[in-house]
Structure formats: structure tokens, C-alpha cells
N, C-alpha and C positions, 0 to 999 in steps of 0.2 A: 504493500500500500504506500510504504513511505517511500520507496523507490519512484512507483507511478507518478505521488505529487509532486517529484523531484522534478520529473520528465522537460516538463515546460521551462521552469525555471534555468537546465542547464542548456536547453535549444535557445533562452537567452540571452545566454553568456556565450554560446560558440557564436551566435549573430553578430554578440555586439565584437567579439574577439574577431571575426574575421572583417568585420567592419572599421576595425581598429588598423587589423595591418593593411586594408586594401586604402584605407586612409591616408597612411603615410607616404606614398607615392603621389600624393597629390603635391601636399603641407610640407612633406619633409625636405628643406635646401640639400641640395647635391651639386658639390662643385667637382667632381670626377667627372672626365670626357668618357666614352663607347667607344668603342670602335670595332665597329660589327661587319667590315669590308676589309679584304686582304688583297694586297696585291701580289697578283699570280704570277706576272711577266711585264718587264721593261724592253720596249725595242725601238731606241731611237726615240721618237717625240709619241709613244704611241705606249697606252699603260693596259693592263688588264685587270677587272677586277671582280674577284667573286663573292656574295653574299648579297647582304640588303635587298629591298625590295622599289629599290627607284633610283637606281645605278646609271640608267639611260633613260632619264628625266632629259628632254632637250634644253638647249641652252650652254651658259658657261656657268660652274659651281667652282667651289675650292677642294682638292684632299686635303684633309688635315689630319697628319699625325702626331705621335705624341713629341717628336722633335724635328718636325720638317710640315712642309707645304709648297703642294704646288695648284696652280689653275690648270684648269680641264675644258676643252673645249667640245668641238662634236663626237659626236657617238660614231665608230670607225664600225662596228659589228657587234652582234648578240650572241651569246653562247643560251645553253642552258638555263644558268645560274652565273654566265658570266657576261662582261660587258666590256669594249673595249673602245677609248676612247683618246682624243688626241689630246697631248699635253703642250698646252702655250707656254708654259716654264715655271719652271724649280722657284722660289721663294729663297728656300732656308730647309735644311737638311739631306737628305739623299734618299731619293727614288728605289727602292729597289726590291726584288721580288721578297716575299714573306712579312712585309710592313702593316702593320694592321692599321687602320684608317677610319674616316667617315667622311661624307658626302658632306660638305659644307657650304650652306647658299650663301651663308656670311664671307664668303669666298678666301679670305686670309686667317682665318682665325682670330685667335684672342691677340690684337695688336693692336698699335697707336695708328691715328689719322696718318702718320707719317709714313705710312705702307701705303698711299694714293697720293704723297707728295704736297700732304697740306698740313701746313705749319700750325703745330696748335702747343697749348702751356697745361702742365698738369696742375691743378687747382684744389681747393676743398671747400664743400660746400656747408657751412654750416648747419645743424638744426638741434631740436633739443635732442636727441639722441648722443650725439657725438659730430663729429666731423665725416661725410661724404666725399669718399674720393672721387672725380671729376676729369676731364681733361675738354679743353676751351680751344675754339678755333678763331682766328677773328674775321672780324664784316665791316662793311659801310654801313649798314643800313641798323636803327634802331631797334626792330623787331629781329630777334633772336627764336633761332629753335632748338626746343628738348629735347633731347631725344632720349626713349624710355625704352629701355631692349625687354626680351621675355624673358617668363621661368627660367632662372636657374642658366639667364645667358651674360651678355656682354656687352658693351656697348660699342663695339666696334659691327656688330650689325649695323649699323648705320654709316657704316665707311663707303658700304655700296652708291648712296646717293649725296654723299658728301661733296665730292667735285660740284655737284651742280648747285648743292646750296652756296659754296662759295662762290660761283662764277652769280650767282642772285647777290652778294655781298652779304647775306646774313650767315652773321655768328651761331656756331653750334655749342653747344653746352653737352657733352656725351655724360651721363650720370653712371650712380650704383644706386640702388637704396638696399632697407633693410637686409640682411641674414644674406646678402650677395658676398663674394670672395675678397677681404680686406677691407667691409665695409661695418658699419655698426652693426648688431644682429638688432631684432625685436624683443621687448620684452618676453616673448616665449619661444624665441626662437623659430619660429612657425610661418609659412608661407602664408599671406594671407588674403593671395589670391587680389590684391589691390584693397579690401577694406582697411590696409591701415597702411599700404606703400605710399597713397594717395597722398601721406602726410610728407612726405620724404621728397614727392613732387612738388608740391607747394614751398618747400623748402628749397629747394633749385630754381621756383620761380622768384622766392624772394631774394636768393642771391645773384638773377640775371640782370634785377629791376636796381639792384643795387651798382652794378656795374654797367647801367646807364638805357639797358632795354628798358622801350616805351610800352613794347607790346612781345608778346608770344605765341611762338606756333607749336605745339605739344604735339608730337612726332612718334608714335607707337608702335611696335613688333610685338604678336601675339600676347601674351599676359600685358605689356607692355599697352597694348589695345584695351585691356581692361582698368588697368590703372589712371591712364588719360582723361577716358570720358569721368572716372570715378573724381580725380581733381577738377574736372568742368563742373559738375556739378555739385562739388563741397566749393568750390570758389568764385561764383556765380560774381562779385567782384571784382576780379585780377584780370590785368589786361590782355586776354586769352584771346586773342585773334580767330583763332581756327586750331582743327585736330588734324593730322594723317594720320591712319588707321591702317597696320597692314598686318594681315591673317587673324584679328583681333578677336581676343573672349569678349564676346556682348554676352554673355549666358553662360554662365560656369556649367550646372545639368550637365546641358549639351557634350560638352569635350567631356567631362567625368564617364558621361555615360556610354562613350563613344571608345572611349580607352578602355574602360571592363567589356566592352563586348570584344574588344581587340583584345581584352588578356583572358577569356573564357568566362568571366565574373558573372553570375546569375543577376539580371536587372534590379529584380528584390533586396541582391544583397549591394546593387551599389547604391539604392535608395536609403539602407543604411550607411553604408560611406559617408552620404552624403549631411544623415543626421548626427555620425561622428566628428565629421569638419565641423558642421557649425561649434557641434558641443567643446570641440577641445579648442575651436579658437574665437569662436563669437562672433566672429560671422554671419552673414544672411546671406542666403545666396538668392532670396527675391529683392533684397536689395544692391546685390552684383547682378542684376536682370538689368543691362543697360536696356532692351529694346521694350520691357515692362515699363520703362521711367523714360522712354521718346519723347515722350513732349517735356521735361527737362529742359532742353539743351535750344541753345538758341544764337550757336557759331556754327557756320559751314564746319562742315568734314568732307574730307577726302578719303575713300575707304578702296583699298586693293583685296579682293579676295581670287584663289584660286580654284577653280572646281573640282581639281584633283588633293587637294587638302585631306591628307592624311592623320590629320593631328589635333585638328577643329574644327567641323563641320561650319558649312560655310551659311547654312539659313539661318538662324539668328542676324547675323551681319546682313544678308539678300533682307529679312525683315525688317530690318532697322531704318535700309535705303527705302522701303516702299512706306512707309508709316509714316518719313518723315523726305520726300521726296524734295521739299524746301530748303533743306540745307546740306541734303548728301550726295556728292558726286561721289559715283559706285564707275569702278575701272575692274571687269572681270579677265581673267586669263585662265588658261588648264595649261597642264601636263608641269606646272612647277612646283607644286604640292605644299606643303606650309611655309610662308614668307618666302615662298617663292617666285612673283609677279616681276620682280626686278630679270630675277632670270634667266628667264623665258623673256620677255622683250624689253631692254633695259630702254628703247628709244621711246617706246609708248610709256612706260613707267614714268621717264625724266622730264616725259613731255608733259604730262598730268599731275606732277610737282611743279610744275612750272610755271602751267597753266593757273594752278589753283593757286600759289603762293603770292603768283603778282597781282590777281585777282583779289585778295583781299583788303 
């Protein structure tokens, strides 16, 4: 009998336990690289590589290994399980078969603006946490942009479209916030999915406004997309010109729920996940529902999404443009998969920064 009434109580506790650990892949900061691609053969400017599942994404990407990098250009052939593609050149380390890797749309890896030839100063950003490490590019023009990288990334995503914010004269600001690598952590240590990065972005905007920017343009990479809008609308005051948006969480759910079906996770049990995030960080995730909170927001956005988005389903973002068709220019591309739009056609991309940033 006492076993029987036990029954329930302990399908509780394995719920809430596997909802604990399927949790921490969300929340938990990881600054370790993957590298889930090997290269099989070097011959001349021509590389091979076996593994992953979007090796011959068209376009130009970076390899990045744990001590080298090189650019990659067209797709030369397809094997099985293998891809072979041409190499525009070496960076820093050595090419050569047995290397293990990953596809990198951030093209150079974890480096300075000075890997595209534009001069910038490492900086630190005050806020009540501690000091934010930073690195600063300079401009003609008053209005400065932020730029906010994703989960658990870097701020050199943003090196891709850097040339052309400079040749516009606007100063770049590349941030870190919370529980990033060298940066202040959170009070709990915990990703929080932007309800409380957001604070870390207003902190960069008041050290831009202090170094003489008029206005801002808040610059987003996947979580990074979540973060943004989350400071548009805690700062409904700050001279926030406009957002670029690209592969952005509008909808946490979404991605959460998108990833357990990619790791086997029964839906039941990510809907508990999902009541574990909130509980272990206070969060809300229908208060991280940018496309619930549309009528919000009342600055253009510029928004990139990919159809072959592998990482974050791209309707939430397709809903946010249609809801609020008054202030969002939507630029769609396929085959470049998360924050992948630059990749796949960097002239249409640079054009619709272009377009939007002189427009405002």
C-alpha cells in the first residue's frame, strides 16, 4: 500500500529531475568550443571534411579550430558524409588532415575587428555588476551601434558586417554581458535568456551616450535578438534609433522546444524544462514572448531570418514582421541556417544594413 502511494510522488521527482538536467542546456554558460567536423584531406586550396550536418551550406563560412583558421569558399563535391570545399586561405594555424573543427559563419572566430583591418581600442564598460569588457571602433557620425552576439558566443560575430558600418562612419561598440568569458557573471550564475542581460545593454548604452553618441542602433545575433528588443522595451526613453535583428529568439518555447525534439526529449517533458527555467531563474518566458508584446515597440527593425534555420525556428520572427508590418523590414534567405543570411549573400545583406541604417 505504502509503496503504491509512493508511486506518484516519485514519477514527481524523476519529472522534475529530468527536467532539471534537460534544463541546464538551456541556462547553463558554456564557454568550451565542439568541434564535431574532421578534416579528412588537404590538397592544395581544396579541404575535405567529414561529419556535421551542413558542411555544404553554400556561400563563404570560416573552419575554426582549436588553434588555426581558415575561410572556405565553394562547395568543390559531396561524398556520403563528406564535403569538399575550396579554401580562400589559412588565417593562423595549419590545415591539415585529422584536425577537428566546426563550420563557423562568424567566419574568423573569437578575434579583434583587426582580423577585417579596422582599427578599434579595447575598453570597459561600466555597470553595477562590475566592469564589461568591450572593444570600440570609431565613426563620424553621432549615432553608434551595439552590437549584442548570442548564447554563449562572441562579439566578433559582428566583424562580418563591420566594414560597412564603418564605410556608414558609425562607431561600433562590440560588448560581453553577464556569465560571458572574462566578463562579470550574474548573480546566479544562470543564463537568463535576456531577462536580466537586458540590464548589461543599457549599461553599454549609457557608456556610448557618454562618449558623445546622440542616438543608437542595437545590433542582434540570435539570443542577442532576444536581448535587444528586451532593452527597447525596459528603455522606452534612451535614444534607440532602431534594432537589427538576425536569427533572433522572439519566443524562447519555440527554440527550447525545437532542441528537445532534436535531442529525443518527450514535449511533456520539455514543458517541464521549461517550468524549471523559470523556477530556478525567475524568468517568464511570456514575458520573453517579444511577438506577445508587438505593439510594444515603436523603432523600425531590421530583421534577417533564414528558412533553413536549424537552431531557431524562424515563425515567431515571420510573426512579429506580419503583426507589426509598420516598423519591420523582414530580409528572408535559405540554405544559411542560423545567423546565417550574411553568408549566403553578403551583397543583399550589406545592402539592407544600408539601406535601413541611412534611412533612419
Amino acid at each position: 500500500m505504502w509503496a503504491a502511494a509512493g508511486m506518484p510522488l516519485l514519477s514527481v521527482i524523476a519529472l522534475g529531475s529530468a527536467g532539471w538536467y534537460f534544463s541546464r542546456f538551456v541556462i547553463d554558460p558554456a564557454h568550451t568550443s565542439e568541434y564535431p567536423l574532421e578534416v579528412t584531406a588537404v590538397d592544395g586550396d581544396l579541404v575535405t571534411l567529414e561529419g556535421g550536418t551542413d558542411t555544404a551550406a553554400p556561400g563563404t563560412y570560416g573552419l575554426t579550430w582549436a588553434d588555426g583558421n581558415a575561410l572556405l569558399g565553394a562547395v568543390v563535391s559531396t561524398g556520403v558524409d563528406t564535403v569538399t570545399r575550396k579554401v580562400e586561405s589559412v588565417s593562423r594555424g595549419t590545415l591539415r588532415p585529422g584536425v577537428r573543427a566546426h563550420l563557423d559563419r562568424s567566419l574568423w572566430g573569437r578575434v579583434a575587428p583587426s582580423a577585417v583591418d579596422v582599427p578599434y581600442r579595447e575598453v570597459t564598460v561600466p555597470s553595477p555588476l562590475g566592469g564589461f569588457p568591450a572593444w570600440q571602433t570609431e565613426g563620424t557620425s553621432s549615432t553608434w551601434v551595439i552590437a549584442v552576439h548570442g548564447r554563449n558566443g562572441d562579439a566578433a560575430e559582428a566583424l562580418r558586417v563591420l566594414p560597412t558600418l564603418r564605410r556608414l562612419g558609425m562607431p561600433v561598440l562590440g560588448i560581453t554581458y553577464r556569465n560571458d568569458a572574462g566578463a562579470p557573471a550574474g548573480p546566479d550564475g544562470k543564463l537568463h535568456l535576456g531577462a536580466s542581460e537586458w540590464e548589461d545593454l543599457a549599461a553599454a548604452v549609457t557608456y556610448a551616450k557618454d562618449q558623445g553618441a546622440t542616438s543608437v542602433v542595437l545590433y542582434g545575433w540570435s539570443m542577442g535578438g532576444s536581448i535587444v528588443p528586451m532593452a527597447v522595451r525596459r528603455l522606452p526613453d534612451e535614444p534607440i534609433a532602431g534594432m537589427i535583428l538576425d536569427s533572433p529568439v522572439l519566443d524562447w518555447r519555440s527554440p527550447i522546444a525545437y532542441g528537445g525534439r532534436q535531442m529525443g526529449v518527450p514535449a511533456f517533458l520539455v514543458s517541464v524544462a521549461d517550468w524549471v527555467i523559470e523556477r530556478r531563474t525567475g524568468l517568464s518566458f511570456d514575458d520573453l514572448d517579444h511577438v506577445r508584446h508587438a505593439g510594444d515597440f515603436s523603432i523600425p527593425a531590421l530583421i534577417f531570418v533564414d528558412a533553413d534555420d536549424g537552431t531557431v525556428p524562424v515563425e515567431p520572427a515571420l510573426e512579429f514582421a506580419r503583426v507589426r508590418p509598420d516598423l519591420v523590414t523582414l530580409v528572408q534567405t535559405k540554405d544559411g541556417g542560423h545567423t546565417g543570411s550574411w553568408n549566403v549573400d553578403p551583397e543583399q545583406y550589406e545592402g539592407a544594413v544600408r539601406t535601413f541604417v541611412s534611412g533612419l
